[in-house]
C-alpha positions as CSV (number, residue, x, y, z in Angstrom):
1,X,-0.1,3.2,1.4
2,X,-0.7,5.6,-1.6
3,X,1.6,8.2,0.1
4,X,4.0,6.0,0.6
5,X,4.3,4.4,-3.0
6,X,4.2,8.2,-4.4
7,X,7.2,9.0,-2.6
8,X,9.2,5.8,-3.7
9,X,8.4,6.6,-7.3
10,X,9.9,10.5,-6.5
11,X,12.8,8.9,-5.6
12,X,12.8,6.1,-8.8
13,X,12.3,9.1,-11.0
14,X,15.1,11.5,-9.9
15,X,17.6,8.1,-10.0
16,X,16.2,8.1,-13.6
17,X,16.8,11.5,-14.0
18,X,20.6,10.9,-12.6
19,X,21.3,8.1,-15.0
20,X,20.4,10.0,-17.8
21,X,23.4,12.2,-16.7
22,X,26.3,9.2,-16.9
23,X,24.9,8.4,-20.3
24,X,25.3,11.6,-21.5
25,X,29.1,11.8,-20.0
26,X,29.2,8.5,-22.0
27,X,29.3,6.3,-19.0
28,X,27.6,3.6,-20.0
29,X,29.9,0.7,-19.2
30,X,30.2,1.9,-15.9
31,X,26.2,2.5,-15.6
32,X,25.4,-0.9,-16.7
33,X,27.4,-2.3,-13.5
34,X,25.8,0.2,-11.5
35,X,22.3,-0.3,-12.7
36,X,22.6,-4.3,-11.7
37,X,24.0,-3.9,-8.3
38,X,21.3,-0.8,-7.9
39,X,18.8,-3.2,-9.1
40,X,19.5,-6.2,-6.6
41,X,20.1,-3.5,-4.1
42,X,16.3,-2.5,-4.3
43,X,14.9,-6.3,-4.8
44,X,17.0,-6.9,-1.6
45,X,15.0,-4.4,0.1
46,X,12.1,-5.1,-1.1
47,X,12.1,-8.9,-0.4
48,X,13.4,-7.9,3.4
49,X,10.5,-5.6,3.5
50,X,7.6,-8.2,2.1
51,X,9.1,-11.0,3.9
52,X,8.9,-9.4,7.4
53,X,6.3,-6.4,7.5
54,X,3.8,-7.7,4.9
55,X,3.6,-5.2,1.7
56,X,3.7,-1.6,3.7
57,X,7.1,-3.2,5.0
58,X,8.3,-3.5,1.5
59,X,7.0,-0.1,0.3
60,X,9.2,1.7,3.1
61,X,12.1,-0.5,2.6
62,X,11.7,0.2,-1.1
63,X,11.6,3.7,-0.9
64,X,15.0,3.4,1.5
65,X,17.0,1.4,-1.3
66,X,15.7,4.7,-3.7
67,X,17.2,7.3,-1.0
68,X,20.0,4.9,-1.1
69,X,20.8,5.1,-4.7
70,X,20.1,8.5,-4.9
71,X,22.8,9.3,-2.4
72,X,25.0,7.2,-4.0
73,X,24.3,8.9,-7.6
74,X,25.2,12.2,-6.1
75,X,28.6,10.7,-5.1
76,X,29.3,8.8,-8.3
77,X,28.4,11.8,-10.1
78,X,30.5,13.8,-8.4
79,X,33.5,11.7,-8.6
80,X,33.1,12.0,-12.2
81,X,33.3,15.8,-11.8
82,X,29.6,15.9,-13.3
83,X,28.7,19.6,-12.0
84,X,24.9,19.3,-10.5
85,X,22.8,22.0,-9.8
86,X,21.3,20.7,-6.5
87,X,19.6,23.4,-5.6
88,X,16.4,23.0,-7.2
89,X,16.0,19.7,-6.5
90,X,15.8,20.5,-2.9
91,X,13.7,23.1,-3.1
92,X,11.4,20.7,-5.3
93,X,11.6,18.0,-2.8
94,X,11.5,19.9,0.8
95,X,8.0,21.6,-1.1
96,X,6.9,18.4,-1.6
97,X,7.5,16.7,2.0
98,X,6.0,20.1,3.5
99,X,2.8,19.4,1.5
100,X,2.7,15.8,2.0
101,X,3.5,16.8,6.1
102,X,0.7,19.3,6.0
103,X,-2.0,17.2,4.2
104,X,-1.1,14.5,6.8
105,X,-1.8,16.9,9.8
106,X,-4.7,17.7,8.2
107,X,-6.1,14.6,7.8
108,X,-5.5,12.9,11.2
109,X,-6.8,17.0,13.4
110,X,-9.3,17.8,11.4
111,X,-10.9,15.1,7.9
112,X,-11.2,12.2,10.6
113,X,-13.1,14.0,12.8
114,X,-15.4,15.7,9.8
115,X,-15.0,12.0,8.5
116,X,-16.6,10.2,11.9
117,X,-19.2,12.8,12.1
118,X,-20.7,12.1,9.1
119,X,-20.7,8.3,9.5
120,X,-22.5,8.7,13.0
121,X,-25.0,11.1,12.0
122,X,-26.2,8.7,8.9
123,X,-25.7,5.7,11.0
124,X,-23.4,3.9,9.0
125,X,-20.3,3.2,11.6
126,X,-19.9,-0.1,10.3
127,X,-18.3,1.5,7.3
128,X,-15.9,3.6,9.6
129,X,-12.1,2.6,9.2
């Protein structure tokens, strides 16, 4: 669950980071529209998600309407011949999804195992999750 809320707020931040980039180009009549329909765009999502998987649901269909509006920042960005230097972005975010992948493996081959251990040699497997 904590995994899954960082990675929604990654996406929330780089939208941020993307709006700050129409206000500079002195947008801001066009952001305002975009900013409400991006907004009811991710309550959408997020009501889907809670109303039919619970809160995980909502987290994941969250973090889809962020992807979303990401994607569709790139393109209104570049319709507004806004030059972005992409590059480092995804660098920044395939770094991060390698880590988050790798910390993931580790913790379902090798923590739960150390994890169960423990808990059976102090007898306390009523604790175990």
């Amino acid at each position: 669950m904590v995994k899954l809320s960082l990675i929604s707020i990654i996406f929330n931040i780089q939208d941020s980071f993307l709006e700050s980039f129409l206000i500079a180009s002195y947008r801001v009549k066009i952001l305002s529209i975009i900013v409400l329909v991006f907004g009811l765009l991710q309550l959408i999502f997020f009501a889907i998600g809670l109303i039919f998987l619970g809160i995980i649901g909502s987290v994941i269909f969250l973090t889809f309407s962020h992807i979303i509006t990401l994607i569709i920042y790139t393109i209104i960005l570049n319709k507004f011949n806004i030059k972005l230097k992409i590059k480092k972005p995804i660098l920044i975010f395939s770094i991060f999804f390698i880590s988050l992948l790798c910390t993931l493996i580790l913790e379902t081959i090798i923590l739960k195992e150390v994890y169960l251990s423990i808990l059976t040699e102090l007898n306390l497997l009523t604790f175990q999750v």
